[in-house]
C-alpha positions in Angstrom: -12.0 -38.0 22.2 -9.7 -35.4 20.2 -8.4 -34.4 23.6 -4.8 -33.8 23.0 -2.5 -33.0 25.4 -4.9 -31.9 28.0 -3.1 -34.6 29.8 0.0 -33.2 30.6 -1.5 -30.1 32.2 -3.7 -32.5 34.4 -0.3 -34.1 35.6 1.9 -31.0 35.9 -0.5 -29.0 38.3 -0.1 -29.8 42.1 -2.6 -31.0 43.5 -2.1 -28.8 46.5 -3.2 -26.0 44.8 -6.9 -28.0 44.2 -7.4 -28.7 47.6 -11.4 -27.9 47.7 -12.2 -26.7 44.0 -15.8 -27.2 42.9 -16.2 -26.6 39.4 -20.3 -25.6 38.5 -22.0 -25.8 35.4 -25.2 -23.9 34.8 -27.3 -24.8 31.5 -29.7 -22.5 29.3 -32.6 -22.7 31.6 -30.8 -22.2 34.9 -29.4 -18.5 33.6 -32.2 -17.9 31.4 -33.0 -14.4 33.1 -31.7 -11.9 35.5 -33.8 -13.5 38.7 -31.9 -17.4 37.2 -28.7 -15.4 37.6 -29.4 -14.0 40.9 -30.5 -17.9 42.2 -27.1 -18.8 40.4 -25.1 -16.7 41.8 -26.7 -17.2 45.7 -25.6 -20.6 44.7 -21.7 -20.0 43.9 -21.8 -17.8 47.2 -23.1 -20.5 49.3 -20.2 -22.9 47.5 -17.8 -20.5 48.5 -18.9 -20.0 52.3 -18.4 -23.6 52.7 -14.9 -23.3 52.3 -14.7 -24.3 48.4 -12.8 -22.5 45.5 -15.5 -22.5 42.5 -14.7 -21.8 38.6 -18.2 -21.6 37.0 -18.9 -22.1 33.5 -22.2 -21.0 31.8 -24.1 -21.2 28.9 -25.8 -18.7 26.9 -29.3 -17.6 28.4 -32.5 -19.5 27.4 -32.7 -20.2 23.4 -30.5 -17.5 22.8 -28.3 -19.9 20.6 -31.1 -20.9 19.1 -31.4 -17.6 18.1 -28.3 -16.7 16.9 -28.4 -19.8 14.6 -31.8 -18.8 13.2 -30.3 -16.0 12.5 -27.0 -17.2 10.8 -29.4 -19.5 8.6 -31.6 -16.6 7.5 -28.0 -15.2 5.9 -26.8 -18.9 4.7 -24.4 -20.8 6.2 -21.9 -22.7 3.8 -19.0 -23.9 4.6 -16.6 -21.2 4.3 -18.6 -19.0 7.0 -18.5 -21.5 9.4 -15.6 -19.8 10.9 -18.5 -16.8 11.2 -21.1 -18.8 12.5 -18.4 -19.6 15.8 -18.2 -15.8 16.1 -21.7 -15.3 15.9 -23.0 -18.0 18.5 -20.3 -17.5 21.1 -21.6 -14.1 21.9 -24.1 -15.8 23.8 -22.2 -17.2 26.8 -19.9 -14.2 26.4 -23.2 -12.1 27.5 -23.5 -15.0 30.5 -20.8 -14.4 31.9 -20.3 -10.9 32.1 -23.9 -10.5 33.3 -22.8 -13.2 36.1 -19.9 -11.5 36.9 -21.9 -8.1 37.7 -24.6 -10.1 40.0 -21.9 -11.8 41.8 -20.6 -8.1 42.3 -23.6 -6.7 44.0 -23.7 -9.3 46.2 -20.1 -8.5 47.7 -18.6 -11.7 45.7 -15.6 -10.6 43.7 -16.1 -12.4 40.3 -14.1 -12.4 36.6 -15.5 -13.5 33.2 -13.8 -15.1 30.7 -14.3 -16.2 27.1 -12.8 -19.2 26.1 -10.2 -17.6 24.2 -8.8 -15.7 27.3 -8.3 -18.3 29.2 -7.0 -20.5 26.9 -9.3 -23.2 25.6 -7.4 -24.6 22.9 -9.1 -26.5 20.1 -8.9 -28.0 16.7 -10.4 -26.1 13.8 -13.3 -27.9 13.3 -15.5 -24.5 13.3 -19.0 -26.0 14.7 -17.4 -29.2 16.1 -14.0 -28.4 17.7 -12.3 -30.5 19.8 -10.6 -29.7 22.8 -6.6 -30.3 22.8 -5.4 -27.8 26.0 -5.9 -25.5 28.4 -3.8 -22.8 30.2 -4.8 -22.6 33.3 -2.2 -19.9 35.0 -5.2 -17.1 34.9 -7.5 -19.8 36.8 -5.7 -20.5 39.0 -4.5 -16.6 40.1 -7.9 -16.2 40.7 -8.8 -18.9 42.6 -5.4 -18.0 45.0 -6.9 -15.1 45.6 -10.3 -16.0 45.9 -12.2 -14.7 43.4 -14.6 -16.8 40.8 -13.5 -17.5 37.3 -16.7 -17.3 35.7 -15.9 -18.8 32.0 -18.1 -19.1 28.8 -18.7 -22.8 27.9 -18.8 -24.0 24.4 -16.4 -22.3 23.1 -12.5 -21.9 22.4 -9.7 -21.0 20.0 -7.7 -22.6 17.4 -4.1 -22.5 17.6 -4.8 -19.5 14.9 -6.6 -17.5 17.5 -9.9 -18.3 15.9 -12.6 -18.4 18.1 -14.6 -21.9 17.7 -17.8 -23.8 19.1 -17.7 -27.7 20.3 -21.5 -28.0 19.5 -24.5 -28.3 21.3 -24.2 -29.7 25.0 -20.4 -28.0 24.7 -20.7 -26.1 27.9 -20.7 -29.7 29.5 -17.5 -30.4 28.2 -15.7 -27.1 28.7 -17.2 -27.7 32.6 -15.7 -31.2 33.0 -12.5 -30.9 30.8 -11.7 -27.7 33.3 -12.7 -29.9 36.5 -9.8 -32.2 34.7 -7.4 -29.8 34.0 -7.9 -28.1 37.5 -8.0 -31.6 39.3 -11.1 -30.2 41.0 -13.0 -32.4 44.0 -16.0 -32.6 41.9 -17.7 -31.3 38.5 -21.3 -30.4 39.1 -23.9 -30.1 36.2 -27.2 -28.0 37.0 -29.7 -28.3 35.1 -33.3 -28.2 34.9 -33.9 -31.8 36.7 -32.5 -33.1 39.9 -30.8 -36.0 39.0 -30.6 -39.1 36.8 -33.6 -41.1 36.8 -34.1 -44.8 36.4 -36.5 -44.0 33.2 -38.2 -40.7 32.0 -40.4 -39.7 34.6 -42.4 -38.4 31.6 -43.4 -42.2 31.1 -42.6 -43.8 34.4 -45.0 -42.2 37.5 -42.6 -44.3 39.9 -38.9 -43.5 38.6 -36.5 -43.3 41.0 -33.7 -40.4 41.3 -30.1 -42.4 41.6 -28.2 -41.6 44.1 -24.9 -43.1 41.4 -24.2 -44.0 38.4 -21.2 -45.6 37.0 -19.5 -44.1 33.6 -20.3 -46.9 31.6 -24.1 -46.7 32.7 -24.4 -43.3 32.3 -22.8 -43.5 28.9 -25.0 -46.0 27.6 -28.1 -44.3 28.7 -26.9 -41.3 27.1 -26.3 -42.6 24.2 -30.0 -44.6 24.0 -31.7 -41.1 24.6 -31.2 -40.2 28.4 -30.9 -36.0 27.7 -29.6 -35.5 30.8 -25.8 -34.9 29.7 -24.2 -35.3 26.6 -22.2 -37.8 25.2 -18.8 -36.3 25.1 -18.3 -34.8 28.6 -19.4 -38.1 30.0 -16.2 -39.6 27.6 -14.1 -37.0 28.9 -15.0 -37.7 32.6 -14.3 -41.2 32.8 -10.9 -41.0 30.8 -9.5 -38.4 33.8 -11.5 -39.6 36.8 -13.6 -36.4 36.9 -16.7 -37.2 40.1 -19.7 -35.7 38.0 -22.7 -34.8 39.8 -26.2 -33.9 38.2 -28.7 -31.6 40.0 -31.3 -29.2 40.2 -30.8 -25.2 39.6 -34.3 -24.6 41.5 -34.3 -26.8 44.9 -31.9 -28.0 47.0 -30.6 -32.3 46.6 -27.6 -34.0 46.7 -28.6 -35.4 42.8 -27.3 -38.2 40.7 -23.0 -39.0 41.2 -21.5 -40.0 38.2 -18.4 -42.0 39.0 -16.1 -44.8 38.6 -17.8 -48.8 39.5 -17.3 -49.3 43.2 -15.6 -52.8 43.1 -16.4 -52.9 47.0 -20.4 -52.2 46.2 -22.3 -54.9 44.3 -23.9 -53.6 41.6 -27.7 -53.3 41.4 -28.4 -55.7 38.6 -30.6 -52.8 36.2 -29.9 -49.7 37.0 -32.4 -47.6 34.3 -34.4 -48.1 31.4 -33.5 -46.2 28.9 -35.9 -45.4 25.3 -35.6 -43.5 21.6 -38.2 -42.2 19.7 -35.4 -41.0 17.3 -35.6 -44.6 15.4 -36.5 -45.7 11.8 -35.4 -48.9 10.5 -34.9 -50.4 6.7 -34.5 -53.5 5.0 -33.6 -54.4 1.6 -34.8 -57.7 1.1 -33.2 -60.8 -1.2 -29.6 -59.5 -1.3 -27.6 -61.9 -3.3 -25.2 -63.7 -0.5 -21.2 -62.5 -1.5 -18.3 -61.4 0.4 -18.5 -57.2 0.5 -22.4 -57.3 0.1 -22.8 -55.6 3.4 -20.4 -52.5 2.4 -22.2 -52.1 -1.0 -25.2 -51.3 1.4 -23.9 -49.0 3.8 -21.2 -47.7 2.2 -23.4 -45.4 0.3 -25.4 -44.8 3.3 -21.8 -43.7 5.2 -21.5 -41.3 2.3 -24.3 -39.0 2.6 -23.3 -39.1 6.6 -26.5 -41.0 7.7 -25.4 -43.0 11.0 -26.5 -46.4 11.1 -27.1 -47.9 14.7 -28.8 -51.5 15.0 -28.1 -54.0 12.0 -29.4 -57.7 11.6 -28.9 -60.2 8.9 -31.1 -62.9 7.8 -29.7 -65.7 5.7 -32.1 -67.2 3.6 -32.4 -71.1 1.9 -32.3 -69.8 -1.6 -28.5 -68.4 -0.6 -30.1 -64.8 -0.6 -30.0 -62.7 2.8 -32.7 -59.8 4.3 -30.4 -57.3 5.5 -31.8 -54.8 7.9 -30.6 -51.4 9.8 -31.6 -48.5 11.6 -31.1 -44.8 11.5 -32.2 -41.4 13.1 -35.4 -41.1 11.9 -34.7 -37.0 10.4 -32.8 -39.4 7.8 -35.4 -42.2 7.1 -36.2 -40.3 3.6 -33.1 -39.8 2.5 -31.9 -43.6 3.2 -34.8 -44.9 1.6 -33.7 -43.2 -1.2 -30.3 -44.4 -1.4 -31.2 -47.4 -0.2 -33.9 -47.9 -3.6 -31.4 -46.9 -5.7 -28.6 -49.4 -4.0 -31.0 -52.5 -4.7 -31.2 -51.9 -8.4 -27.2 -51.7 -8.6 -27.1 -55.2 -6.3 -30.0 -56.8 -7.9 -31.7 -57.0 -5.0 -35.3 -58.1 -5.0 -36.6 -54.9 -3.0 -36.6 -52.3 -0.1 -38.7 -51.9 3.0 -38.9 -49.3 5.6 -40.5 -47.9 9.1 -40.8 -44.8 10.6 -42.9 -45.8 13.3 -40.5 -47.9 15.7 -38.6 -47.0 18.8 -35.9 -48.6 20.9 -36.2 -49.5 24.5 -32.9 -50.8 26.4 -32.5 -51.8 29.7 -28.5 -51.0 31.2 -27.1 -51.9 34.4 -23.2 -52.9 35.3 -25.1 -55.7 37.0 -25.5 -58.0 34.2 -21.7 -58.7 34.0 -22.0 -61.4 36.4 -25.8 -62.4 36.2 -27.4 -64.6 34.0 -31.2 -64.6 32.4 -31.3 -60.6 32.3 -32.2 -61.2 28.2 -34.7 -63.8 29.2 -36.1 -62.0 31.7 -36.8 -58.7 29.5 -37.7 -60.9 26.5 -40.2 -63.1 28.7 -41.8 -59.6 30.1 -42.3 -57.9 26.8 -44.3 -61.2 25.8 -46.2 -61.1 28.8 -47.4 -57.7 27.4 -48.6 -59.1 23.6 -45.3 -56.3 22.6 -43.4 -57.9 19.3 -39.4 -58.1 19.4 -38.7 -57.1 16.1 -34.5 -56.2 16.5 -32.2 -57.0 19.4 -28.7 -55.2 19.9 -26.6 -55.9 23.4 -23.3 -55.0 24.9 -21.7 -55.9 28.1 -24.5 -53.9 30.2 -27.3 -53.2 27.9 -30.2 -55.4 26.0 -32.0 -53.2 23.5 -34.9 -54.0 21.5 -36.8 -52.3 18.5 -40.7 -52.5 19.1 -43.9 -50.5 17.6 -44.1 -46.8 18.6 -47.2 -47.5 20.3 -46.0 -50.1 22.2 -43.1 -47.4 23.7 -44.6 -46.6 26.7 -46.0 -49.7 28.1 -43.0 -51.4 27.4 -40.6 -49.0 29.5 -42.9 -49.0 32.1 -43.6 -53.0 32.2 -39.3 -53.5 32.3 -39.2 -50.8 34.8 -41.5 -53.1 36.9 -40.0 -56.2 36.1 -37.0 -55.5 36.9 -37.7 -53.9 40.5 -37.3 -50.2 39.8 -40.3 -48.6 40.8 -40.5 -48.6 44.6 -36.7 -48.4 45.9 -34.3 -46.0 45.5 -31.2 -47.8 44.0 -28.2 -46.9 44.8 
């Protein structure tokens, strides 16, 4: 997680002073113009009537980071102006929140932006992937006494050099929920552009349901298989200080999706979302002589051109040779093809196979823990439906399988069915 010692500023504020903070997120698309930031800041005011204190973080207006990096890459970035390129794309929650803080002012709400610098947000140095190690919250929390909203720029922070630096994309979500931490707040809310975490895209699925919960580990997992709903690390940095996450809509009103630790009192609804990647490409080198090591001669030079490898499967064959098989994102299916050809030849391996055209589907739920047949179940389904198995990867709470592209959406919605998602809201 690279989160330092943001733990001893959790312990050492009173909670007395957190009594009813609501910390609120708003992404790209909820403040991507002046009318968003109006709606936005109606929002905060209506928190505030109710009685809560409310620190909002923002991030930078509709594709204006896009921007800024198209820019940055029409100069060249190397790695010696990545300290440059932080400079460069922080400016665009620096203009959300002073543009906040003035609408929140002509609506009688007294309000105070922040950059992540002022506050502080202390990072690492890892210009474009920084890590957050602290925050000083004494400014925060001045304001909050005295009831005005800290409006602070996500993404961003500053090395223990005063640089300014940039966690990446989705880094607003984790400067949101690493505050809520730091703040002990009552509750972390994420708009966004949806209402809520749904049992499968509703892209795909006509009949997804919105969930009224989710546990951590679920919403991790579905994260991680291709639910965009939040990303990866602020849902790591939730669960490790208890922060009650809540997903919902910027445009209409909802309670949304809670994010939140397993009930033990509650029994767990046995799927709770199907989850699917289109980001999949898989490769096989074929008649690998069998030998201790033989699997890092294959990946190892994969690991060093920084290609991710997710699913893997070994074959043994009778004539002591083994298939060895992986996937990766498929932006890197060319370039691991490549190494891959050229990793045969130095193994003596008898050849190399690829395919761009798969996807994974996975089915997660807390549920499976203590039932039996879920695997059976899915496997038995897919059958049912002519759609070929051709990898299987599982944890505690997910199944995942590799199938044909084409096969992608009749397969989510044919587990969705199976597995009694489409006409009851679970909760």
């Amino acid at each position: 997680m690279g989160v330092g010692s943001l733990s001893i500023i959790v312990n050492a504020l009173p909670s007395a002073l957190c009594m009813s903070l609501i910390v609120q997120k708003y992404g790209g698309t909820s403040v991507a113009t002046v009318a968003h930031l109006d709606n936005v800041a109606r929002r905060i005011i209506a928190t505030q009537a109710k009685g809560h204190d409310v620190v909002v973080v923002v991030s930078a207006m509709g594709h204006e980071t896009d921007r800024l990096d198209d820019l940055a890459r029409q100069v060249g970035i190397t790695p010696e102006t990545h300290r440059e390129v932080d400079v460069l794309l922080s400016t665009g929650e620096q203009v959300t929140t002073a543009l906040l803080s003035m609408v929140l002012a002509n609506h009688g709400c007294r309000a105070r932006s922040y950059t992540g610098g002022q506050i502080k947000i202390l990072t690492d140095s890892a210009h474009t992937k920084a890590r957050i190690l602290d925050i000083e919250c004494e400014r925060l929390q001045a304001d909050l006494d005295s009831g005005v909203v800290a409006v602070v720029a996500g993404f961003q922070g500053v090395d223990e050099n005063g640089n300014i630096t940039t966690m990446g994309r989705g880094g607003s979500d984790t400067t949101a929920v690493a505050m809520a931490a730091a703040l002990e707040a009552d509750e972390c809310r994420i708009y966004t552009d949806v209402d809520g975490v749904y049992t499968a895209d509703p892209r795909i699925v006509k009949n997804a349901q919105r969930l009224d919960s989710i546990t951590y580990e679920e919403m991790l997992e579905m994260a991680s298989l291709g639910s965009k709903v939040l990303q990866i690390r602020s849902v790591e940095f939730a669960r490790k200080y208890n922060v009650n996450l809540r997903v919902l809509s910027s445009f209409e009103d909802g309670l949304g999706t809670l994010i939140t630790d397993e009930d033990e009192n509650m029994e767990a609804p046995l799927i709770s979302g199907i989850a699917h990647n289109r980001d999949e490409a898989k490769l096989t080198i074929v008649g690998v002589p069998d030998m201790p090591g033989v699997a890092s001669q294959i990946l190892g030079p994969i690991a060093d051109v920084n290609i991710e490898v997710d699913m893997i499967v070994q074959n043994m064959g009778l004539d002591n040779s083994t298939d060895f098989t992986f996937t990766v994102h498929r932006s890197d299916y060319d370039k691991a093809l490549s190494v891959l050809q050229k990793t045969a030849k130095d193994i003596g391996a008898k050849g190399v196979s690829g395919d761009n055209t798969i996807v994974k589907i996975s089915v997660v739920g807390v549920g499976m823990r203590s039932h039996a047949g879920i695997a059976n179940t899915m496997f038995k389904a897919l059958a049912n439906e002519n759609i070929n198995i051709q990898m299987i990867s599982t944890s505690e709470i997910k199944i995942s399988v590799v199938v044909t592209e084409k096969h992608l959406e009749l397969g989510v919605c044919t587990l969705h069915t199976t597995f009694g998602l489409d006409n009851e809201k679970v909760l």
